[in-house]
C-alpha positions as a printed Julia matrix, in Angstrom:
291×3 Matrix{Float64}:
  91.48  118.5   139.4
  88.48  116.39  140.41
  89.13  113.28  137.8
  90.73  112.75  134.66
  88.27  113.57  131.62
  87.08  110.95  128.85
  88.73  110.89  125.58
  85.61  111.47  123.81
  84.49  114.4   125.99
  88.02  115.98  124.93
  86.84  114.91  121.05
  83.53  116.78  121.8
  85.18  119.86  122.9
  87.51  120.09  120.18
  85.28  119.48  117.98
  82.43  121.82  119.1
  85.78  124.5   118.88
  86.34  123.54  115.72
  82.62  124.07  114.23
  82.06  127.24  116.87
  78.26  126.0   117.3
  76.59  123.77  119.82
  74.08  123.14  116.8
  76.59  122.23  113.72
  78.7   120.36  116.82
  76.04  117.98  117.58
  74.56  117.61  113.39
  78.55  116.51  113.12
  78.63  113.89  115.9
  74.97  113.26  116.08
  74.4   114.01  119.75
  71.9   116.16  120.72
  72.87  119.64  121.59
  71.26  119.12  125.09
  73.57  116.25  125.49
  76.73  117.93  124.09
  76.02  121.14  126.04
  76.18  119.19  129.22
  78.79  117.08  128.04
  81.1   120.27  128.27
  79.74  122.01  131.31
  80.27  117.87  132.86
  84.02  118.63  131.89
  84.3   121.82  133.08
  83.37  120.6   136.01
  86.09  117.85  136.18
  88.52  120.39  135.16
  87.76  123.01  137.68
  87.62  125.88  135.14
  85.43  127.33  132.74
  86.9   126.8   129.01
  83.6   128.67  127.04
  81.98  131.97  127.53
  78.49  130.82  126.66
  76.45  134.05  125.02
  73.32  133.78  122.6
  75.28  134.95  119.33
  78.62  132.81  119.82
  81.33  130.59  121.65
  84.09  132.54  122.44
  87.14  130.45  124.3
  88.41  131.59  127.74
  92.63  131.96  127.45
  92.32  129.12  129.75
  89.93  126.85  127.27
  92.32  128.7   124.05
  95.79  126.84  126.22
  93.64  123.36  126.74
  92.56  123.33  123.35
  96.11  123.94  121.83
  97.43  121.46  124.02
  94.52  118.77  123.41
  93.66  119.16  119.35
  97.33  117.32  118.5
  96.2   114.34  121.21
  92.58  113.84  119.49
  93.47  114.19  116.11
  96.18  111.33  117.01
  93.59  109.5   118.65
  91.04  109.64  115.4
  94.31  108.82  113.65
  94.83  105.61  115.4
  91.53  104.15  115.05
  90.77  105.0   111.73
  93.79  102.85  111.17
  92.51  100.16  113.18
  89.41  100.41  111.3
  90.78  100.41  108.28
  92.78   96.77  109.67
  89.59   95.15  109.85
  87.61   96.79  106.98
  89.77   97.34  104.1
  91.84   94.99  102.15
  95.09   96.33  102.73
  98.12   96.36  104.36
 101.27   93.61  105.46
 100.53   89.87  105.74
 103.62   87.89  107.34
 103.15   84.23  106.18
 105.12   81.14  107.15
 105.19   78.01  105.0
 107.35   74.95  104.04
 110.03   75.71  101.13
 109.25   72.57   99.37
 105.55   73.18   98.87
 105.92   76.7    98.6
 108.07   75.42   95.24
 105.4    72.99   94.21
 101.78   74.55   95.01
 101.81   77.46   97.31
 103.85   79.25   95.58
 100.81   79.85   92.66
  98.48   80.14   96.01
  99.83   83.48   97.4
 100.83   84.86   93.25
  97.11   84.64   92.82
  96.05   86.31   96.06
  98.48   88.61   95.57
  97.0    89.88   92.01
  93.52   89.2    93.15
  94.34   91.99   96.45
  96.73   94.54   94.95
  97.18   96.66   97.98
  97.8    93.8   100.29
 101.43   93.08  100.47
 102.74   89.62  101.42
 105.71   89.18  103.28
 106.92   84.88  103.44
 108.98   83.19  105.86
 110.23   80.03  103.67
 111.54   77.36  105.4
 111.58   73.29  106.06
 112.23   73.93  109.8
 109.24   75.11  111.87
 110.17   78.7   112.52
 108.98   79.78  115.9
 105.57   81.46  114.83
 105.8    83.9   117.77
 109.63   85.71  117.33
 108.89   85.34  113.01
 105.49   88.13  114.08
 104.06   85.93  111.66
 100.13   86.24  110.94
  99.35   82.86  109.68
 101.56   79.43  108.52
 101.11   76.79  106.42
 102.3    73.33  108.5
 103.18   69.42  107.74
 102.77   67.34  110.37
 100.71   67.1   113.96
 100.65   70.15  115.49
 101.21   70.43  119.59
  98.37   72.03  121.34
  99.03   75.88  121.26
  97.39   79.47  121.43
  97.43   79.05  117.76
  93.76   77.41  115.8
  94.71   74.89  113.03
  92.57   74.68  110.24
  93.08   71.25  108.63
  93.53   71.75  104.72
  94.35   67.91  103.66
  96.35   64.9   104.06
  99.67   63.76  102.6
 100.4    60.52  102.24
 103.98   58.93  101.61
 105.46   55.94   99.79
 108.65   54.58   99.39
 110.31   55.59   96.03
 113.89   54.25   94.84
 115.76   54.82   91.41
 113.76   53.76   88.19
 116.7    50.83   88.18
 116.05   49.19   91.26
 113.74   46.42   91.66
 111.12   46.16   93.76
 111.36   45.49   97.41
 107.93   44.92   99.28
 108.57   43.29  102.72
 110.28   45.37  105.88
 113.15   43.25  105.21
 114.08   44.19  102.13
 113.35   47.79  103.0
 115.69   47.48  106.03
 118.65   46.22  103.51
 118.37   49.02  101.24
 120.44   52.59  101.77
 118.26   54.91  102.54
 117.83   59.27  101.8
 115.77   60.7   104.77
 113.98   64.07  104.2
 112.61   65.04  108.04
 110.5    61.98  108.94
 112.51   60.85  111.54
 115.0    58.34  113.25
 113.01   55.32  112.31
 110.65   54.8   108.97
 106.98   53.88  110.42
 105.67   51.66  107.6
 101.93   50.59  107.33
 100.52   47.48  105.38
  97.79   48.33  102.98
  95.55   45.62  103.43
  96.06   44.32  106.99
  97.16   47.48  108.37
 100.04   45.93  110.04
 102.28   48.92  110.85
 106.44   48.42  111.23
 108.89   50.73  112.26
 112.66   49.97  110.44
 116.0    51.11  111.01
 117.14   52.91  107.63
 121.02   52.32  107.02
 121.09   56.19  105.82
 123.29   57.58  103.22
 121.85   61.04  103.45
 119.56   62.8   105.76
 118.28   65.91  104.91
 115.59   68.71  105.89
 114.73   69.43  102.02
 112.41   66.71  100.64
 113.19   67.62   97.06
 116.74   67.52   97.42
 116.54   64.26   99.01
 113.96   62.89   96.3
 117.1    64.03   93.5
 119.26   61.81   95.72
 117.37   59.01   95.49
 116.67   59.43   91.4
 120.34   59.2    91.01
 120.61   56.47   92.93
 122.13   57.26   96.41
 119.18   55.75   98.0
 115.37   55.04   98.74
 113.56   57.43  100.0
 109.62   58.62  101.61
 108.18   60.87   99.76
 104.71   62.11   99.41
 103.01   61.42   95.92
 102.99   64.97   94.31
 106.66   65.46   94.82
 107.58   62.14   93.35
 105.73   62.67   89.84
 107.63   65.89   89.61
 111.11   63.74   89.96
 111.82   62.04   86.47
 113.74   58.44   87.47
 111.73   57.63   90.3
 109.45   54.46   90.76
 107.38   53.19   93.85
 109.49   50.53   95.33
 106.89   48.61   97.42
 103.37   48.29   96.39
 101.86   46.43   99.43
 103.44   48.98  102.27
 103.61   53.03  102.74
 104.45   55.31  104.63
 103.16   57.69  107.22
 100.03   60.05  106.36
 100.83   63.7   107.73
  98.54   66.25  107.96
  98.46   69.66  106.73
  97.32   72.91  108.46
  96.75   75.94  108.69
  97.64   78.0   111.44
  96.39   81.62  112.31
  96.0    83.34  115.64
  92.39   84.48  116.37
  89.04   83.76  114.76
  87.56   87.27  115.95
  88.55   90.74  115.36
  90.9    89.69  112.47
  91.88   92.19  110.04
  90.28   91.88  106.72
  93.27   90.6   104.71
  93.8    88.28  106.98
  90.24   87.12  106.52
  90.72   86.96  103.0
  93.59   84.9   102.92
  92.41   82.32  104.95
  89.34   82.42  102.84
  91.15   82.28   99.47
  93.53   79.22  100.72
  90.23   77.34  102.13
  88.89   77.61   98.34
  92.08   76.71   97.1
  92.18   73.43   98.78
  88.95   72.58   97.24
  89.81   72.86   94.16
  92.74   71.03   94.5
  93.12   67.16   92.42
């Protein structure tokens, strides 16, 4: 044998076999019979044989063209099959979306975000990875996450959705206490901000980092925001989870806490299926509408 053939001189041939004329052949593919015609004497050639006996009336198969054919019609209608499925990725809205967020907002907000894309796209099926941890994106196979927090510089592009700021909550009861000091001297719940509590002044910007005394630490923020309702503690907690916790109160009006942004993660920005496209398209409009 000379050289391999092409793929889509093997699609040719089968296909001219299939239709049995040069002239329906090339009306099929839209190649000019000229072209296909020396398309298939270019891959006899390669091949060393002759698979057609050529006469004015028909195309009769050689036993050597009827054993390639049999052999190569499974391999090019597997071939079609492939990238009519790949076509259908990046054209049609269907198929599996694998999407990582944070359990806590996934109770509070996104949970309505992927219900309504979900009803909006009914043969796109979501699959969600709920968790406070960061999940490693890569070993989840995930196609797109929802993060709190700076993200380290990765192969992943983050799409920056919002902002979340936090203040310092305590039980209705308590009074206030609106100096580092008296922040320092309280018992504290900790929901994954950290080791220390960063604090920022609202009016001279002054920032201050204190040492909480903690009675709980926790990776759920609404579990630690009950906590701190019933008393076990203060706590940092962004805004929209604290009006959903009834006993709650802001504990110091002149300091708060750190502002952490919120992303969206996804891999590439070309050649992305279509319901991944959509997605990021219906969360983008989402945000906008957000209070």
């Amino acid at each position: 044998m000379k050289n391999q053939p092409s793929l889509d001189d093997l699609r040719l041939f089968c296909r001219l076999v299939e239709l049995g004329s040069y002239t329906r052949a090339g009306q099929a593919l839209g190649v000019p019979v000229s072209t296909l015609s020396r398309r298939i004497r270019g891959l006899e050639e390669r091949l060393g044989v002759r698979l057609l006996h050529r006469n004015a009336h028909q195309l009769q198969l050689t036993a050597v063209g009827q054993r390639y054919h049999h052999r190569c019609l499974p391999l090019v209608s597997e071939l079609e099959s492939v990238t009519a499925n790949l076509d259908e990725e990046l054209h049609q809205p269907k198929g599996l979306l694998r999407i990582a967020a944070p359990l806590t907002q996934a109770h509070h907000d996104l949970g309505a975000l992927f219900t309504d894309f979900a009803l909006a796209y009914p043969d796109i099926n979501l699959e969600l990875s709920l968790s406070n941890n960061n999940i490693n994106l890569e070993e989840a196979a995930v196609d797109l996450a929802f993060r709190v927090g700076q993200q380290a510089d990765s192969a992943w592009i983050g799409r920056h959705l919002d902002d979340l700021p936090f203040e310092v909550y305590g039980p209705a009861h308590w009074p206030e206490a609106d100096s580092p000091e008296a922040l320092a001297a309280l018992p504290w719940v900790q929901g994954r901000i950290g080791d220390e509590l960063p604090l920022r002044h609202r009016q001279t910007r002054q920032g201050v980092d204190i040492s909480p005394r903690l009675r709980l630490r926790v990776n759920d923020l609404q579990l630690a925001a009950q906590a701190a309702a019933k008393g076990l503690g203060a706590v940092l907690l962004p805004s929209w989870l604290a009006a959903e916790i009834p006993g709650l109160k802001p504990l110091a009006p002149s300091w708060h806490g750190p502002v952490r942004p919120f992303y969206l993660l996804y891999r590439d920005r070309a050649n992305q299926p279509l319901r991944l496209r959509l997605f990021i398209e219906h969360a983008l409009a989402w945000v906008a509408k957000r209070p």
